[in-house]
N, C-alpha and C positions, 0 to 999 in steps of 0.2 A: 226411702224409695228403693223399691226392689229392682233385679236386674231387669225386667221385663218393664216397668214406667220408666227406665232409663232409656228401653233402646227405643217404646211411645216417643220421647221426647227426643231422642239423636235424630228418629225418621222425621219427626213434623222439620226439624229443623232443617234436615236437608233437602227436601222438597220443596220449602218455601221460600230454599237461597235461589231454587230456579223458578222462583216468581207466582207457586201457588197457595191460593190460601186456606186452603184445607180446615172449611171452619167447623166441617159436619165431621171429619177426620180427627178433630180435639175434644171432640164432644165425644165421642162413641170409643173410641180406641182407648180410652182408661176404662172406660164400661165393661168393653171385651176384658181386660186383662184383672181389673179388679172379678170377671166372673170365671178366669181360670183359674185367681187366686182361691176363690171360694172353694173351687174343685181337688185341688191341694194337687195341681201340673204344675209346670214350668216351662214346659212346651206348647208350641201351637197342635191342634190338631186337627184334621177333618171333621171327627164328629163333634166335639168343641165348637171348631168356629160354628157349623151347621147350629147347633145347638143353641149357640148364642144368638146367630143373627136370624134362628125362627119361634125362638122362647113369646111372642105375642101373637097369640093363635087366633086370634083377630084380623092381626093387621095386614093389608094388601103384598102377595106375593113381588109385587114392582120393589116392596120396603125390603123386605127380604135379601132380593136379589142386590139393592142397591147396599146393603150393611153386609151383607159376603163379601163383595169387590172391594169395601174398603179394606175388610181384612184379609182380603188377596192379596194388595197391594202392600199391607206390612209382614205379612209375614214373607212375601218375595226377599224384605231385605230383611228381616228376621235370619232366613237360611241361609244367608251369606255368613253370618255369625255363629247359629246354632244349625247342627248338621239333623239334629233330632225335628226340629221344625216342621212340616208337614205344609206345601200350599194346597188349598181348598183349589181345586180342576173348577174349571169354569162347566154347567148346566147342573149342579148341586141343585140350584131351586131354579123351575121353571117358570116366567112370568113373561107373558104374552100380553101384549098393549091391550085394552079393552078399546070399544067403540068412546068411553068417557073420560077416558086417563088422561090427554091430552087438553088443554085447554083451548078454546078458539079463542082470537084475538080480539077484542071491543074496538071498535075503530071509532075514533070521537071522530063528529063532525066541529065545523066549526061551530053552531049553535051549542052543543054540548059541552065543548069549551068556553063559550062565553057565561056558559049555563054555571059550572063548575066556578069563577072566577067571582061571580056573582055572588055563589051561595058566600063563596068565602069574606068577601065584603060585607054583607049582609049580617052574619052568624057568628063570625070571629070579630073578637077582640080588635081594637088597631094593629098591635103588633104584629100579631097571630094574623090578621086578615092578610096584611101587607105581605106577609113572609110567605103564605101559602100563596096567593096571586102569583105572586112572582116564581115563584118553583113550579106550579104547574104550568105555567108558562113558556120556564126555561127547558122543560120535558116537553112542551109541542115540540117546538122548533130545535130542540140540538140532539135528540133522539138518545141522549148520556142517562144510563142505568140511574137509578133514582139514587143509589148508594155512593155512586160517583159522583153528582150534585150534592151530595149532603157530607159528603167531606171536604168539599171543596173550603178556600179560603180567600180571602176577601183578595188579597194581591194576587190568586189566580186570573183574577178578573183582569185583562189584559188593553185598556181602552187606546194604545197608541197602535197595539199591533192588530184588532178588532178579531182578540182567541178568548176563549178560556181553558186556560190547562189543565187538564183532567191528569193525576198524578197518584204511580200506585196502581190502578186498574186491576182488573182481572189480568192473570197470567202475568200481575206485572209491570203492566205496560204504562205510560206516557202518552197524553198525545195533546193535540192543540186541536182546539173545534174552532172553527171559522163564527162569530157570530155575525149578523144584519145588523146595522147600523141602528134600527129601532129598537133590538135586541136590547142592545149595547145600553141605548139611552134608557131605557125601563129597567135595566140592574142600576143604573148609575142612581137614577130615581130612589129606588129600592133602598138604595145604600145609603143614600140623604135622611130619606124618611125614616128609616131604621135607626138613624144616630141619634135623629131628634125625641124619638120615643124609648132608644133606649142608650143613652150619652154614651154608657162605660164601655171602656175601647175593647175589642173582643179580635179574634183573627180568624172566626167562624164567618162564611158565606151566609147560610142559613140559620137562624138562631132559635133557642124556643125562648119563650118568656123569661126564662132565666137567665139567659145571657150563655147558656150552653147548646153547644153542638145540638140540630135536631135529629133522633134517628130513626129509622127505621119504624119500631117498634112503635114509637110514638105517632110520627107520621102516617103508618096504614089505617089507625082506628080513625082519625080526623079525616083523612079524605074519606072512606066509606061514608063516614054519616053527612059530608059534602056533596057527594053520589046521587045521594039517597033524598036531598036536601033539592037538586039540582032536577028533579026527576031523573035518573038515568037507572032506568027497570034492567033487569039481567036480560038479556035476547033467548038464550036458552038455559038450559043446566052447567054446561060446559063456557055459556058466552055470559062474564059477566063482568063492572068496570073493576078493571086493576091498575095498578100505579107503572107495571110494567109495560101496556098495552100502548101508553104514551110514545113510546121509542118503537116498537112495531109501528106504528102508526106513521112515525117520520120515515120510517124505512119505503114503505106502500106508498105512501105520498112520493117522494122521493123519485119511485121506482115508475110510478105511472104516470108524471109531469116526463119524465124521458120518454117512456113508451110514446105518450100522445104527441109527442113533439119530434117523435121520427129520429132520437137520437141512437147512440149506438150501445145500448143497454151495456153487453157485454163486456165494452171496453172501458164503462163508466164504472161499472161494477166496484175495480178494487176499490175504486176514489171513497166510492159510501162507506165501504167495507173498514178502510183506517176511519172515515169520521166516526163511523158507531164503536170501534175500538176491536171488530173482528179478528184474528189470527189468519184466516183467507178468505176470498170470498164465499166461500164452500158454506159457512156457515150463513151468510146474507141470502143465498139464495133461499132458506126457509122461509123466507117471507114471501116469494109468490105466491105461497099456497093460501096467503089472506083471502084475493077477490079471485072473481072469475076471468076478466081481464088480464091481470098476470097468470093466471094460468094457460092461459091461451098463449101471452108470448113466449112462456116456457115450452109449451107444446111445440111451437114452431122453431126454437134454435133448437128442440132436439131432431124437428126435421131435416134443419139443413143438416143437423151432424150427420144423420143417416145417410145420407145423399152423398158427402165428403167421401164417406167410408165404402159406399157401394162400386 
């Protein structure tokens, strides 16, 4: 290991003592450094990093811009070490959002939910049926990133105090989701019928066939063709079903049971804000921009703001 995958590895590690987890960060940063190796430097440089993070003449300026920053961010603590270091200035690569970059959200109805739950009954296996029911399920109602359900573990499951601990999160964080009492009883289910189909004692929530952890990788292929199974067509180019869309969807939900009910949005705010696992509500608020009804009540706190300030 050369001095430069030494100080790769000192930066991941300090950075993820303050709770992040840098997974595109581990992947790309020995890239980078194995490709100044090839260059026979030992220093960072401008037209190096440029070089490195636009060598696929192909690929969308957003990639670009987004593989710069990371090696902005090591070489910042690079030069605290090496004085020769060089950071890449921020507007090196220009990448302006398109009309298509952005995703719009799939908002399941409940028929498309029960549509989804169905296929999986239906198409899967017992075990496989059972496991996927119950996790898309657990993604209506608790609005938890899918990868946070799927590390979960079975004594997360909380049934005296009616949580389940989500432990680890992004940035780090801890938290306790409140479940509904029906919630509660259909994991408990889950968890019966899981034993009986597959005995051998495991500490995984979620399981594959094998008795290991389900992830990610696995998981996306099998709901598409669940999807796809269940009819749910793409709405446009940009609107189409994702696993992610589930937790937008509790968010919108959420947000328009207050609106309609004349509560006090804004002061409800942080509440949803710790359930979905937020840093502030600053980031919850991207979710008005789902329907046209939240946009409208956005429209109108930004009138009284104006009104305040006048």
């Amino acid at each position: 290991m050369n001095e430069l995958d030494q100080a790769v590895a000192d930066y991941l590690s300090i950075r993820r003592a303050f709770g992040f987890k840098l997974e595109k960060h581990a992947k790309l940063l020995p890239r980078f450094v194995a490709f100044l190796a090839d260059q026979g430097v030992t220093s960072v440089t401008n037209e190096l990093s440029l070089a490195w993070a636009t060598q696929s003449a192909d690929a969308d300026p957003i990639v670009w811009k987004n593989r710069l920053t990371i090696v902005r961010g090591f070489a910042k603590y690079l030069a605290t070490l090496d004085p020769q270091t060089e950071v890449p200035p921020k507007g090196l690569v220009v990448a302006r959002p398109h009309s298509n970059y952005r995703a719009e959200p799939y908002l399941y109805s409940d028929q498309d939910v029960e549509a989804l739950m169905a296929a999986a009954r239906r198409g899967l296996r017992p075990l496989k049926a059972v496991t996927y029911e119950t996790l898309i399920g657990l993604l209506v109602v608790t609005g938890c990133r899918i990868g946070e359900l799927l590390r979960c573990r079975r004594d997360d499951v909380d049934p005296e105090h009616r949580v389940l601990v989500i432990s680890d999160s992004k940035f780090g964080k801890s938290r306790e989701v409140p479940l509904h009492q029906s919630t509660l009883e259909a994991l408990v289910a889950y968890l019966r019928r899981r034993d009986q189909l597959f005995p051998t004692a495991t500490t995984n929530l979620f399981i594959s066939t094998a008795g290991g952890r389900l992830t990610y990788k696995s998981v996306q292929p099998v709901f598409a063709r669940l999807a796809k199974q269940a009819g749910l067509e793409p709405r446009s180019d940009r609107c189409r079903p994702r696993l992610h869309d589930f937790r937008h969807g509790f968010a919108v939900h959420q947000l328009l049971e207050w609106n309609r009910s004349g509560a006090d949005v804004a002061a409800l705010l942080p509440l949803l804000s710790t359930v979905l696992g937020h840093v502030d509500p600053g980031s919850t608020y991207w979710y008005l921009e789902a329907v046209p009804e939240l946009l409208a009540f956005a429209a109108s706190q930004a009138e009284k703001t104006l009104e305040i300030l006048r």
